[in-house]
N, CA and C atoms as a LAMMPS dump frame, in Angstrom:
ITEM: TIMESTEP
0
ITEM: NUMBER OF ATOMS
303
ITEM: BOX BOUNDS ff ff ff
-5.0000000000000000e+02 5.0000000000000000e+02
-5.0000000000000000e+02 5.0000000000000000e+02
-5.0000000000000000e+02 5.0000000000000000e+02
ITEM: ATOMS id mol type element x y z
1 1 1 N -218.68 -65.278 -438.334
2 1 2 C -217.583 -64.526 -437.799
3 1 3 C -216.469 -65.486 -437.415
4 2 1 N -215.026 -64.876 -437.614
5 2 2 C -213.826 -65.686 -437.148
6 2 3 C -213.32 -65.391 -435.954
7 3 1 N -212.957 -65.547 -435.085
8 3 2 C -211.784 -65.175 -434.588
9 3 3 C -210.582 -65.868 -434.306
10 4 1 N -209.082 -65.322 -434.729
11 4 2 C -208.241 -65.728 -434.331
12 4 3 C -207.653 -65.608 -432.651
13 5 1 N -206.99 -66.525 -432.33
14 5 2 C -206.92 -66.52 -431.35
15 5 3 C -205.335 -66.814 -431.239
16 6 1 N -204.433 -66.25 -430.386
17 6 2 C -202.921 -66.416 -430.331
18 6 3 C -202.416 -66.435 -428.859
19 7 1 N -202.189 -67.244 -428.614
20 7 2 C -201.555 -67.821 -426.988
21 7 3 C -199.99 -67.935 -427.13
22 8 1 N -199.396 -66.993 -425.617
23 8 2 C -198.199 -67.026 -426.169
24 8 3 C -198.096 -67.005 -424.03
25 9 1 N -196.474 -67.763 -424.139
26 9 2 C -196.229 -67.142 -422.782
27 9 3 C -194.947 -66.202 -423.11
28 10 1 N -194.582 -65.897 -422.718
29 10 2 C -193.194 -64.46 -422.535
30 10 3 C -192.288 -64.999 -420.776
31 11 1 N -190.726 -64.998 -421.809
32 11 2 C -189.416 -65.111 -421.013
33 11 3 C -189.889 -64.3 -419.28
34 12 1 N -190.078 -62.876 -419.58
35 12 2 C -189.601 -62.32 -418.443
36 12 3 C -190.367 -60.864 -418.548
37 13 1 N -190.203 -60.534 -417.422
38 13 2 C -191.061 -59.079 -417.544
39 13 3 C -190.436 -57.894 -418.376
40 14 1 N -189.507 -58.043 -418.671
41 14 2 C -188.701 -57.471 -420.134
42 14 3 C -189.674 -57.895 -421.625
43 15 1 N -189.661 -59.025 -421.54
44 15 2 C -190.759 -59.551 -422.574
45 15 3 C -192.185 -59.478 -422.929
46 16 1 N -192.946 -59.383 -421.213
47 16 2 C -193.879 -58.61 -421.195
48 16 3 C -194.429 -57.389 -421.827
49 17 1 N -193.247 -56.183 -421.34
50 17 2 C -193.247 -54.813 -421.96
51 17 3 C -193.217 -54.779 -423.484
52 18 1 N -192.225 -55.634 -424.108
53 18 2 C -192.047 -55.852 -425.522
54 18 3 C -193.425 -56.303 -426.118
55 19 1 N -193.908 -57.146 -425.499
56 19 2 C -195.107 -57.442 -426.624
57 19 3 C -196.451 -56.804 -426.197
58 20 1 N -196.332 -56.034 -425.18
59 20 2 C -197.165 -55.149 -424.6
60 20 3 C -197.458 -53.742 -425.823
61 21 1 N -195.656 -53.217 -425.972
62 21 2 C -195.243 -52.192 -427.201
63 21 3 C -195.54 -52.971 -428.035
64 22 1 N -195.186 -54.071 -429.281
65 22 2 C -195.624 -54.375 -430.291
66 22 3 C -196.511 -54.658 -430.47
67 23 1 N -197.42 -54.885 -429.519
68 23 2 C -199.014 -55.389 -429.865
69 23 3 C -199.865 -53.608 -430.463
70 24 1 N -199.336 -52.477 -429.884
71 24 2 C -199.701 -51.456 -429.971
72 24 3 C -199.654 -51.373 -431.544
73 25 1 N -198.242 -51.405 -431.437
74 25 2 C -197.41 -51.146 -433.291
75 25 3 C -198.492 -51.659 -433.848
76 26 1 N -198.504 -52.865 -433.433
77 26 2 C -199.466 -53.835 -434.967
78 26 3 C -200.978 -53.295 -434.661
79 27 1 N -201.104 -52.6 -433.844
80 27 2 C -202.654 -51.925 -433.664
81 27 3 C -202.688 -51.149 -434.871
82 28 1 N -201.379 -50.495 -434.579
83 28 2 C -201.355 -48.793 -435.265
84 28 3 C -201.297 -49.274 -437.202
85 29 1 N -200.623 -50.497 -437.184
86 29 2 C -200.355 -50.843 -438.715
87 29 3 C -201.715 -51.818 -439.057
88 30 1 N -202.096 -52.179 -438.608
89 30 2 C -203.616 -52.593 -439.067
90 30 3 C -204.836 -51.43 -439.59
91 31 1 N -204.764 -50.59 -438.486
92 31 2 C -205.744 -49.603 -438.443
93 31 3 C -205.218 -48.674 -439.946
94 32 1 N -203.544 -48.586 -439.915
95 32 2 C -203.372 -47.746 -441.312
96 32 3 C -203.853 -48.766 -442.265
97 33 1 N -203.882 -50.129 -442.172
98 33 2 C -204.471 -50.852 -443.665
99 33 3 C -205.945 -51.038 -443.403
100 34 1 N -206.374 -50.635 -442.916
101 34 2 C -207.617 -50.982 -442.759
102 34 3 C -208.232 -52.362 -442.013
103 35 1 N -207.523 -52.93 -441.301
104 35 2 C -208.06 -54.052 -440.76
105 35 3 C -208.439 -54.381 -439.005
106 36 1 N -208.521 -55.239 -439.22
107 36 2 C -209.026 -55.715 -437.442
108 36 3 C -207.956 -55.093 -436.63
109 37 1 N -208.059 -54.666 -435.677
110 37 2 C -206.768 -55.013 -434.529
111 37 3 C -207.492 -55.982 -433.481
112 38 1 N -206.036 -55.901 -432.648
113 38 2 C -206.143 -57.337 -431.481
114 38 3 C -206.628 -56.47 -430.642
115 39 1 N -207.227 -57.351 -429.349
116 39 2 C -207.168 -57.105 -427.737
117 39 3 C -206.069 -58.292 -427.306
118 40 1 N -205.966 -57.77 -426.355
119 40 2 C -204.775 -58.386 -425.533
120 40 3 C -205.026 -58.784 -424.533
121 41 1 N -205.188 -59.81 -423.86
122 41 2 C -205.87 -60.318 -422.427
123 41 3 C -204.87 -61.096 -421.639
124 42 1 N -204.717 -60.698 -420.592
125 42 2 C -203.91 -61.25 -419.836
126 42 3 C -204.74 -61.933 -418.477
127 43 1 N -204.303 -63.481 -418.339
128 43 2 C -205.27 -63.969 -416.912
129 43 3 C -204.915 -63.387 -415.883
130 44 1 N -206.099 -63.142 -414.887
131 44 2 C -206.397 -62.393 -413.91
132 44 3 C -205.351 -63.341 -412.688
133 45 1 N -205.86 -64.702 -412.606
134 45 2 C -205.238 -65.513 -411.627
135 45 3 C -205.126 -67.278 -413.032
136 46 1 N -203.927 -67.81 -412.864
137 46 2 C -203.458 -68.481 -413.376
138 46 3 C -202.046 -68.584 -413.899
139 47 1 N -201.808 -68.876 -414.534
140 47 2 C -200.411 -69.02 -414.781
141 47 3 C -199.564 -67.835 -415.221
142 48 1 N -198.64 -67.367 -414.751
143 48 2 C -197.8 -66.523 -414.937
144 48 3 C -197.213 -65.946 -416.664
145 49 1 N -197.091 -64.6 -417.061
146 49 2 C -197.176 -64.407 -418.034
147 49 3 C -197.123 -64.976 -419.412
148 50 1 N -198.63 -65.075 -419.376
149 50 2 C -199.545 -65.679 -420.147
150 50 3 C -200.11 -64.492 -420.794
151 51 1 N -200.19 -64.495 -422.23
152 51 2 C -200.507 -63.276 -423.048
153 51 3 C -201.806 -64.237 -424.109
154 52 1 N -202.708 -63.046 -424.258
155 52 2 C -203.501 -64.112 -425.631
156 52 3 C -204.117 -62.963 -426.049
157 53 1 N -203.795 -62.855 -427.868
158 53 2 C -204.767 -62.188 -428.166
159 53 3 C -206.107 -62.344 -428.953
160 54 1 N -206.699 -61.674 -429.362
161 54 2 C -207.777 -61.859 -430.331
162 54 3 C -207.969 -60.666 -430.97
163 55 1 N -208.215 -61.494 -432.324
164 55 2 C -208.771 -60.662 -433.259
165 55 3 C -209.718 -61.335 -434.035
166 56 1 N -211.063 -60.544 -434.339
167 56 2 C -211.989 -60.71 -435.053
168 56 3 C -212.09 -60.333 -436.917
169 57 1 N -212.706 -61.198 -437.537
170 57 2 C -212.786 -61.088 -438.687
171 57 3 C -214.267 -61.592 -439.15
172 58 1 N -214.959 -60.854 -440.076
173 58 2 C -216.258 -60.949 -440.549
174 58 3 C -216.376 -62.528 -441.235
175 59 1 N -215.294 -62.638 -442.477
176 59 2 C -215.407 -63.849 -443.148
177 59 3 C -214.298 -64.293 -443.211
178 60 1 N -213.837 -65.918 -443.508
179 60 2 C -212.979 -66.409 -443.492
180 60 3 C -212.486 -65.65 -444.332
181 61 1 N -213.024 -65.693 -446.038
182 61 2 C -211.757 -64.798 -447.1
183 61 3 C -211.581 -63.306 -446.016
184 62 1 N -212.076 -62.414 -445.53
185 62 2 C -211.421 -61.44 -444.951
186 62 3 C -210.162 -61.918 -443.893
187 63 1 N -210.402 -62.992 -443.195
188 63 2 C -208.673 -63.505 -442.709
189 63 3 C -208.069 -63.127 -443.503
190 64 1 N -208.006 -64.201 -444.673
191 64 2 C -207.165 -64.599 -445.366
192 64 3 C -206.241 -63.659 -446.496
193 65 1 N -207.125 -62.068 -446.249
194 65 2 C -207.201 -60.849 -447.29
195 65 3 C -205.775 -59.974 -445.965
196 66 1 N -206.547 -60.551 -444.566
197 66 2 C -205.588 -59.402 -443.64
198 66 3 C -204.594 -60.375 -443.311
199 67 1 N -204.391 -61.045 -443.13
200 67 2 C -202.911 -62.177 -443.759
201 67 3 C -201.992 -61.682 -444.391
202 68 1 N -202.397 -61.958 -445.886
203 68 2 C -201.875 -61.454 -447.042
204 68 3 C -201.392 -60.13 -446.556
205 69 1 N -202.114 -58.863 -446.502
206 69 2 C -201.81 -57.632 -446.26
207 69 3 C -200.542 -57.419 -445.21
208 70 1 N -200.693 -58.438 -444.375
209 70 2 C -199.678 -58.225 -442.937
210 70 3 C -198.518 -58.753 -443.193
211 71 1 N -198.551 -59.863 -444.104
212 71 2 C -197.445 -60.413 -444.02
213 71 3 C -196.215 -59.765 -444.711
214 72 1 N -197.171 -59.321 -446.08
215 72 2 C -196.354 -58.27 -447.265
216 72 3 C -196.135 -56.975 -446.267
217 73 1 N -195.759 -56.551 -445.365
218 73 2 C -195.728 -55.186 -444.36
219 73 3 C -194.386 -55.19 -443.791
220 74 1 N -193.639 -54.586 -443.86
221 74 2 C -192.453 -55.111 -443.366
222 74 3 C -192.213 -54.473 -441.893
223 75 1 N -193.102 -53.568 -441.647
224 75 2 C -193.012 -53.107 -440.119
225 75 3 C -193.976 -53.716 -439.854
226 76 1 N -194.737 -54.551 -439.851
227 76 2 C -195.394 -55.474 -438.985
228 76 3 C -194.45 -56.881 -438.938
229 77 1 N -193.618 -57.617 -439.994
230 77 2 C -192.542 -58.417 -439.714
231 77 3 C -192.286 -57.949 -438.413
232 78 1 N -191.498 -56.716 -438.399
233 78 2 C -190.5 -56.207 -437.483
234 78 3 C -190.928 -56.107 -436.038
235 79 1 N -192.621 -55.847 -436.294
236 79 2 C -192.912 -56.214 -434.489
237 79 3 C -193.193 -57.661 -434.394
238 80 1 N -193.685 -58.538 -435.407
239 80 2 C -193.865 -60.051 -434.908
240 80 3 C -192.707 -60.432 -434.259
241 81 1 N -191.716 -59.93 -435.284
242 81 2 C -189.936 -60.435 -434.877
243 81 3 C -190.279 -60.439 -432.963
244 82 1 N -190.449 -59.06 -432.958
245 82 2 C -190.16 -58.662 -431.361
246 82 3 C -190.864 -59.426 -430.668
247 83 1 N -191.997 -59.491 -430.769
248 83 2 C -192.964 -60.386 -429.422
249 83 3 C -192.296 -61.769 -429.892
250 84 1 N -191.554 -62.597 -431.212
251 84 2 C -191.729 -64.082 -430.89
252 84 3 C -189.912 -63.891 -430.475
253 85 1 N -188.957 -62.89 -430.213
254 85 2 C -187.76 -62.692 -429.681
255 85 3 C -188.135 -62.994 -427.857
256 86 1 N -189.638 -62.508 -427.527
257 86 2 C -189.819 -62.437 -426.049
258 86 3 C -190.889 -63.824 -425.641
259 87 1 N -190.774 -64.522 -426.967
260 87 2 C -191.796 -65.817 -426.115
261 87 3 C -190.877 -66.371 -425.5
262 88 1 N -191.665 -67.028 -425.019
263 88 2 C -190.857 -68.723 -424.32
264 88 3 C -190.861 -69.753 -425.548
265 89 1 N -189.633 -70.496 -426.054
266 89 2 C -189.969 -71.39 -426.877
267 89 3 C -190.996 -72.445 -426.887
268 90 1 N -191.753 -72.808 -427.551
269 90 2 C -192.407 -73.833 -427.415
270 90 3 C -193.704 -73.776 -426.656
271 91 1 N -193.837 -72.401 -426.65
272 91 2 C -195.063 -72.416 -425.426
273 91 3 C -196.345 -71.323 -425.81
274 92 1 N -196.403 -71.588 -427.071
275 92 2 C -197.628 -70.946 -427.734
276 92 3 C -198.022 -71.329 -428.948
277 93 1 N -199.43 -70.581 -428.83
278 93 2 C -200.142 -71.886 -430.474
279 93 3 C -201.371 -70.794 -430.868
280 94 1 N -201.779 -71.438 -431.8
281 94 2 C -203.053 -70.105 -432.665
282 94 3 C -203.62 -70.967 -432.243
283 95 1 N -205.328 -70.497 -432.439
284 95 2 C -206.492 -71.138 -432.48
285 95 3 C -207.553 -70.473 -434.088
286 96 1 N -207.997 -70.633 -434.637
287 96 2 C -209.055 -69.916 -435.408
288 96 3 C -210.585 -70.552 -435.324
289 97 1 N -211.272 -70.08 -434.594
290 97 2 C -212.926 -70.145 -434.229
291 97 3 C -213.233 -69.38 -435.033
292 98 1 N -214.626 -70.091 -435.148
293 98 2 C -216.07 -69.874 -435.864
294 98 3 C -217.188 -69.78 -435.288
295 99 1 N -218.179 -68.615 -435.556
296 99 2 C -219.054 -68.852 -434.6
297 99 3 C -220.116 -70.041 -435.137
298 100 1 N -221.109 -70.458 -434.149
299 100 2 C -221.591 -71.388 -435.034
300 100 3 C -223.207 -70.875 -434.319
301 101 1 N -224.289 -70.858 -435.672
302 101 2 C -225.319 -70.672 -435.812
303 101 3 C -226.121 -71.629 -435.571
């Protein structure tokens, strides 16, 4: 199993709401292609809006299949646009884990 992992912080509580709404969108446009959606986790106590999500994937080629699919989507462009309009520059990064047997 994969999971991606996406760490982001957000400008302002305006930015919050925004990627709060687009994280939904890209729920709703995954689920129409058939793929993973995210959870969204926000720390309980630590640093101030701090967003991370995750999403799970069976096999690496299935990443690499819901990639492809997302990227060719042009209303999923249109919400990435929005949440990386509300990051903070410079202040987020992917991760991709594996579980290990």
């Amino acid at each position: 199993m994969y999971r991606e992992r996406i760490h982001m912080t957000v400008r302002d509580h305006d930015g919050w709401n925004t990627a709060i709404d687009a994280t939904r969108e890209i729920n709703a446009i995954c689920t129409r292609l058939n793929l993973p959606t995210a959870l969204l986790w926000s720390e309980t106590v630590g640093t101030f809006n701090q967003l991370t999500w995750d999403i799970d994937y069976e096999t690496l080629a299935s990443y690499e299949k819901a990639q492809a699919a997302l990227r060719s989507d042009g209303d999923w462009n249109k919400q990435v646009r929005r949440i990386t309009e509300a990051a903070e520059p410079g202040k987020g990064f992917t991760e991709l884990l594996e579980t290990v047997s």
